[in-house]
C-alpha positions in Angstrom: 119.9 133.4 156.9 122.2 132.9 154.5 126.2 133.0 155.8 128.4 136.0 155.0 131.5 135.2 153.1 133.3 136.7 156.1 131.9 134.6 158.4 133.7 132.1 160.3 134.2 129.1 157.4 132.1 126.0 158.9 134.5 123.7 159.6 133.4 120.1 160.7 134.2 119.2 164.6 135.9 116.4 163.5 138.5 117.9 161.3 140.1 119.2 164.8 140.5 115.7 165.9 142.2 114.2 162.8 146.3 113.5 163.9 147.6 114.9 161.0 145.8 117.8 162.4 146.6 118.1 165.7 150.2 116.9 164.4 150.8 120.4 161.9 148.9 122.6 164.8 151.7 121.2 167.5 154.4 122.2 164.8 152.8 125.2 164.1 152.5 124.5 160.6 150.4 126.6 158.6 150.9 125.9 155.3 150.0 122.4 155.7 147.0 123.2 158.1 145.8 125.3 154.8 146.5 122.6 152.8 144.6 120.1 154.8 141.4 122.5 154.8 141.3 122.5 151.5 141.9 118.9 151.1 139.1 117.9 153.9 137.2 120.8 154.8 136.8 122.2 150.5 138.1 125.7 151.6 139.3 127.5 149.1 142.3 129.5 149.3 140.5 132.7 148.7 137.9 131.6 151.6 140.3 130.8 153.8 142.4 134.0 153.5 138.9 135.7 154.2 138.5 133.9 157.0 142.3 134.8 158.6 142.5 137.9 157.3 145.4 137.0 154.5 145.0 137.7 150.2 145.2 134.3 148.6 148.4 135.4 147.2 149.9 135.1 150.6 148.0 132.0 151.1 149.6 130.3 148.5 152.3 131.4 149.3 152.4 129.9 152.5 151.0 126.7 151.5 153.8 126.3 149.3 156.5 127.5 152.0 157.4 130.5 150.4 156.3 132.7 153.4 155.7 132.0 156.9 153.7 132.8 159.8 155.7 133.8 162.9 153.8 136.8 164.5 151.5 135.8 167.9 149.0 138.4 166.5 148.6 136.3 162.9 148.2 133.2 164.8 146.0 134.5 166.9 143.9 136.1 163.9 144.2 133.0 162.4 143.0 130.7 164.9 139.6 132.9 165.2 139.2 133.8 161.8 138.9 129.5 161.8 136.9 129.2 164.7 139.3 126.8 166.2 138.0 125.0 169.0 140.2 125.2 172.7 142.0 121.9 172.3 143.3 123.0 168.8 144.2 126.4 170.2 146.0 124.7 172.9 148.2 123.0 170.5 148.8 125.6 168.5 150.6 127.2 171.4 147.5 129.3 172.1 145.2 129.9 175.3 142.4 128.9 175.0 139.1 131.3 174.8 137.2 130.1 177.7 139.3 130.6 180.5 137.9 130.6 184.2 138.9 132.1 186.9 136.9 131.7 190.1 137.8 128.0 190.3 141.5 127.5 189.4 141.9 123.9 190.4 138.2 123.0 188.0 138.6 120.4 186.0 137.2 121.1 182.9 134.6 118.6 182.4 134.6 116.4 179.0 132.8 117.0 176.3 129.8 114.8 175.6 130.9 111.5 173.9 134.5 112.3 174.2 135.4 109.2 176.2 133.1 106.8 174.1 135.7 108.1 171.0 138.7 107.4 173.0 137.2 104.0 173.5 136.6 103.6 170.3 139.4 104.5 168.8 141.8 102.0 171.5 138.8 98.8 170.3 139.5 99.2 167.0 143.4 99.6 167.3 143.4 96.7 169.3 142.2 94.5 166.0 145.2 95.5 164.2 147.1 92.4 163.9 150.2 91.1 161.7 147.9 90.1 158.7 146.2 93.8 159.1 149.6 95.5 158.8 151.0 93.5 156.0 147.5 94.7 154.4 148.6 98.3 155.1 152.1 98.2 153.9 150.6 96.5 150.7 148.7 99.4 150.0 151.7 101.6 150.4 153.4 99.1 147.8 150.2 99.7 145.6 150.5 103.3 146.0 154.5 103.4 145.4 153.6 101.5 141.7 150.9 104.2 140.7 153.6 106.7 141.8 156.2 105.4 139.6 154.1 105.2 136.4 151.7 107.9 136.9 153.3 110.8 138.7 153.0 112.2 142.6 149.7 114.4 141.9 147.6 111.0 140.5 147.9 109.2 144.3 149.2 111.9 146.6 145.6 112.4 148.3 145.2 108.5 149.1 148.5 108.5 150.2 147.9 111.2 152.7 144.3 109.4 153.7 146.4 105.8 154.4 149.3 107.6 156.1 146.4 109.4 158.6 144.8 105.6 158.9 147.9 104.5 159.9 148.9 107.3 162.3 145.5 106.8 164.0 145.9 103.2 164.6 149.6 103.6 165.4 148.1 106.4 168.4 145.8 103.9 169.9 147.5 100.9 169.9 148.4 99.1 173.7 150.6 96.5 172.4 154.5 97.3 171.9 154.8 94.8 169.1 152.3 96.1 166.9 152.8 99.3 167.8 156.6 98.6 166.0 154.6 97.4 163.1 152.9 99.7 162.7 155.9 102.7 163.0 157.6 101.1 160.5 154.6 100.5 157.9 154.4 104.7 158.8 158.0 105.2 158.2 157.8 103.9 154.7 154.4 105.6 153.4 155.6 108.5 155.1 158.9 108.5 153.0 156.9 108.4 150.3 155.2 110.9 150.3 158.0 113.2 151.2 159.8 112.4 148.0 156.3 112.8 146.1 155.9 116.2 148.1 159.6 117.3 146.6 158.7 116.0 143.4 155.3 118.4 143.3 157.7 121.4 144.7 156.2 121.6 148.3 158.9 121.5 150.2 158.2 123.0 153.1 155.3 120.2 153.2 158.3 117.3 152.2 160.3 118.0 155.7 157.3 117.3 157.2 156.8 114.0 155.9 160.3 113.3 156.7 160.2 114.4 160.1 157.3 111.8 160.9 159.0 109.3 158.8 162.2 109.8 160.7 160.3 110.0 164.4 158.1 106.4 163.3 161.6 104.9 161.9 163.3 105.2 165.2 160.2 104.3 167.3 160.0 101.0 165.0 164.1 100.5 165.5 164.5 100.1 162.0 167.7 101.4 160.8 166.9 100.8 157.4 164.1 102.9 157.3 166.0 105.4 159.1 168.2 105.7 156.6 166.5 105.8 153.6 164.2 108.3 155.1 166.8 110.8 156.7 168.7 110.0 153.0 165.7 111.6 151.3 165.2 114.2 153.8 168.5 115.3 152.4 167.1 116.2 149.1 165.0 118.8 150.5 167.5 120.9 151.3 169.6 120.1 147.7 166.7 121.3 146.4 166.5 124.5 148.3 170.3 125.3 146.9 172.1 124.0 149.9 174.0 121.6 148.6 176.8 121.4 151.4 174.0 121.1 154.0 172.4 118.3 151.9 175.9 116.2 151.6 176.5 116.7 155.6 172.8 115.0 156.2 173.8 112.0 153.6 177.0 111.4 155.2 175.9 111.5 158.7 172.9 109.4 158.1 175.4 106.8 156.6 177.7 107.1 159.6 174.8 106.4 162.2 173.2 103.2 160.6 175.8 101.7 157.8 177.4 99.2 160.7 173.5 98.0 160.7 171.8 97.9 157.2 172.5 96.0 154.2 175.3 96.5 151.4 172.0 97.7 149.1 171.2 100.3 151.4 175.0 101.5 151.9 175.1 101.7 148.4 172.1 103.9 147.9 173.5 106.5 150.8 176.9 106.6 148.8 175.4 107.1 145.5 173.4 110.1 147.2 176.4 111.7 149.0 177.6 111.6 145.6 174.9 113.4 143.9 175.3 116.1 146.7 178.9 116.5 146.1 178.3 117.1 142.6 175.9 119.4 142.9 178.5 121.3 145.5 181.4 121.5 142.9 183.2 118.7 144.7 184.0 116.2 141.6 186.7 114.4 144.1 184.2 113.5 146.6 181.7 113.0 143.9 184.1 109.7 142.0 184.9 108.4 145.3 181.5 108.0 146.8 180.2 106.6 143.0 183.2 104.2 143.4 182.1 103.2 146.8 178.5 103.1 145.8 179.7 100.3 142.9 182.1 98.2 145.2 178.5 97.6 147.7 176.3 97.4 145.1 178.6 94.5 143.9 177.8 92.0 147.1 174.0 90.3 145.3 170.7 92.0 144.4 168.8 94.0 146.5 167.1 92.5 149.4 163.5 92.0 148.9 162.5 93.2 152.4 163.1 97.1 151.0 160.8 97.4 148.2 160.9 101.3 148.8 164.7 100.2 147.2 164.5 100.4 144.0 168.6 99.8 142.8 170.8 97.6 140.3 173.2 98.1 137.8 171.1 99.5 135.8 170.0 102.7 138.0 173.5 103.0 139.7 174.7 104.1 136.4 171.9 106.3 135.7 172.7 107.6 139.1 176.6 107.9 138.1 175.6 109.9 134.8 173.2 112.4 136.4 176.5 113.2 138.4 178.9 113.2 136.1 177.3 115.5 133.7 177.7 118.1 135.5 181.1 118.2 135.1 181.3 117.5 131.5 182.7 113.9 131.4 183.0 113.1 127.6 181.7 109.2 128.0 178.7 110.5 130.0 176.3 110.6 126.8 177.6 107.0 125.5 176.7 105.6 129.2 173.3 107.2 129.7 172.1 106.2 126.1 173.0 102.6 127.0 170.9 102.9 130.4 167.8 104.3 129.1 168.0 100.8 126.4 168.3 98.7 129.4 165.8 100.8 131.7 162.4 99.3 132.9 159.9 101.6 130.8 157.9 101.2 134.3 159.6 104.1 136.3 158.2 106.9 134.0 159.7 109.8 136.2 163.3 108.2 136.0 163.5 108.3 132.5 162.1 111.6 132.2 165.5 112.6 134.4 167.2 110.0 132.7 166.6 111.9 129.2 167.0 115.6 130.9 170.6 114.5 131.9 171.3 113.1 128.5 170.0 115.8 126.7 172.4 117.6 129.0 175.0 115.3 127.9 174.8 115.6 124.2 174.7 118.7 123.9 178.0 119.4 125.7 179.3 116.9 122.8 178.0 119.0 120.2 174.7 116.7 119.0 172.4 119.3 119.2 169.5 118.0 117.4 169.6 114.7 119.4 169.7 116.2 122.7 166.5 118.4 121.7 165.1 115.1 120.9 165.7 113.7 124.4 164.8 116.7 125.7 161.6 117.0 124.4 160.4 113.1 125.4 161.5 114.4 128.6 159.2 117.3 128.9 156.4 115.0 127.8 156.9 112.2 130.6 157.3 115.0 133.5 153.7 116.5 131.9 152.0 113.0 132.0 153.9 112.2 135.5 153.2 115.7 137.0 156.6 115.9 137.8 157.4 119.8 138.9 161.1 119.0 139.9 161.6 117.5 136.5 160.0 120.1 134.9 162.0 122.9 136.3 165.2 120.5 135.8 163.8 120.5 132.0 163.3 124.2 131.9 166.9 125.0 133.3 168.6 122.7 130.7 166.4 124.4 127.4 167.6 128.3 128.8 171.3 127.0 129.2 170.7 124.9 125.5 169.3 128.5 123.9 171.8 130.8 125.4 174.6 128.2 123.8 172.8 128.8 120.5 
């Protein structure tokens, strides 16, 4: 007999088991556990709000961290409405359905096979070596070019498939030096796809990312990946309009690791809190944190053991405009137009931000046609890059441009 459309959704076994599954169902996460079924179990939203008793409005909604669940009754309908099995109820804070009573002290016996995965899972960890890891983090390299010149949406499901490869191995593994490895290969591909997360608008999705990222950071005692990862965390919360919050995060990031990372690194926390400060009002805070972003940028190149860093001259003073833009600084537009000559045509998004903040820049000097120019190059990059932070950015800039007009 054919299955009703309000029928239980039939939802592989094995989709309960995945970590970044049980991971969201321990946070209590539902937009990303909807996210994930529709990534790996092809549920649409409108099936899935069937299922849980939701419109698909309010599914998207919550997938995109608009809304959130917090009632015990939703989570309850939600966790039948999926047919969740016990161990996912559990973990989503719920009891389980089969619950005995005449023999408290059971043991619930194992489900068939269960211990043969367990084994299986801690064999195959136990092959992850130092060659296997370098592998791994060269994939995240791989991954971090595509982003760069094609834009979040192009790699953002293979990034999520090597970050749950990673987890897997890092969940299973006996031996404490690869298990460091392994955190900090997580760390890094979890950073990045936080920042693609923010890029796409999901934000809610982004702290996620940054939460593991932060968590496998400290477990690999890496302050550098510590603080590039709480760094970016910050921007999560710029972009929900709380820029005071966001410059508090940058700045105590910086005060718990700068005694231990390199000048590269200081400088790329200093050039953030300055951003932050901008977009609070602050220009004080904003000059003196570009200043001290230039005096550590000045001690050599970047260190080629934080390839998830990319900073020189050349970006600082991208970095310096899109701050001092918003305050109207008359050299702005003469300093930006000389960055986007010497920019690597490579980093696709950056110039579309680069171009948004120039366009932003003439126009304030009165070059109207040339900043419609720039700002319409933009608008094509953040297309082609999928870029929805840039696009809003874009879209904010052409109402202020109109309403000048």
């Amino acid at each position: 007999m054919r299955a009703s459309a309000f029928d239980p959704p039939s939802i592989p076994p094995a989709f309960w088991e995945r970590p970044d599954v049980c991971q969201t169902l321990r946070k209590r996460d539902i937009g990303m556990l909807f996210a994930l079924l529709h990534e790996h179990a092809g549920l649409s939203q409108t099936r899935i709000g069937t299922a849980v008793g939701l419109g698909q409005g309010r599914v998207s909604e919550v997938i995109n961290g608009i809304r959130g669940i917090r009632g015990a009754k939703v989570f309850e309908r939600i966790a039948d409405g999926l047919d969740m099995p016990d161990h996912a109820r559990i973990l989503l804070g719920l009891a389980p359905r089969q619950i005995t009573t005449s023999a408290p002290n059971r043991i619930t016996p194992a489900r068939p096979g269960q211990d043969g995965e367990l084994l299986r899972h801690i064999t195959a960890a136990r092959g992850i070596d130092g060659t296997v890891v370098r592998v791994l983090q060269a994939e995240t390299d791989t991954i971090r070019l595509l982003d760069r010149r094609l834009g979040a949406p192009a790699v953002a499901g293979k990034l999520e498939a090597h970050i749950s490869h990673i987890e897997t191995g890092l969940r299973y593994s006996l031996r404490p030096g690869n298990r460091q490895q392994l955190a900090a290969a997580l760390a890094d591909a979890s950073a990045l796809a936080g920042w693609q997360a923010i890029d796409m608008g999901h934000l809610a999705r982004a702290w996620s990312h940054f939460e593991r990222a932060t968590a496998a950071a400290r477990e690999a005692g890496d302050p550098c990946l510590l603080a590039f990862a709480a760094g970016e965390q910050a921007y999560v919360l710029l972009d929900l309009h709380r820029p005071e919050e966001a410059l508090a995060m940058v700045r105590a990031a910086y005060d718990e690791t700068h005694a231990t990372i390199p000048h590269q690194l200081r400088c790329w926390l200093r050039a953030a809190e300055a951003e932050m400060a901008a977009a609070a009002g602050d220009e004080s805070i904003c000059r003196k944190a570009l200043d001290g972003a230039a005096q550590e940028l000045g001690h050599g190149p970047a260190d080629d053991e934080l390839p998830y860093l990319a900073l020189n001259d050349t970006h600082l003073a991208r970095w310096r405009g899109n701050c001092l833009v918003q305050f109207g600084d008359p050299q702005t537009a003469g300093e930006l137009n000389a960055v986007l000559t010497a920019m690597d045509g490579s980093f696709a998004r950056a110039e579309a931000g680069l171009r948004c903040d120039l366009a932003a820049a003439l126009h304030v000097c009165g070059d109207k046609d040339e900043a419609k120019r720039h700002l319409t190059r933009a608008r094509e990059l953040a297309q082609v890059t999928g870029s929805a932070r840039q696009r809003r950015r874009i879209q904010d800039l052409s109402k202020r441009i109109g309403k000048a007009a």
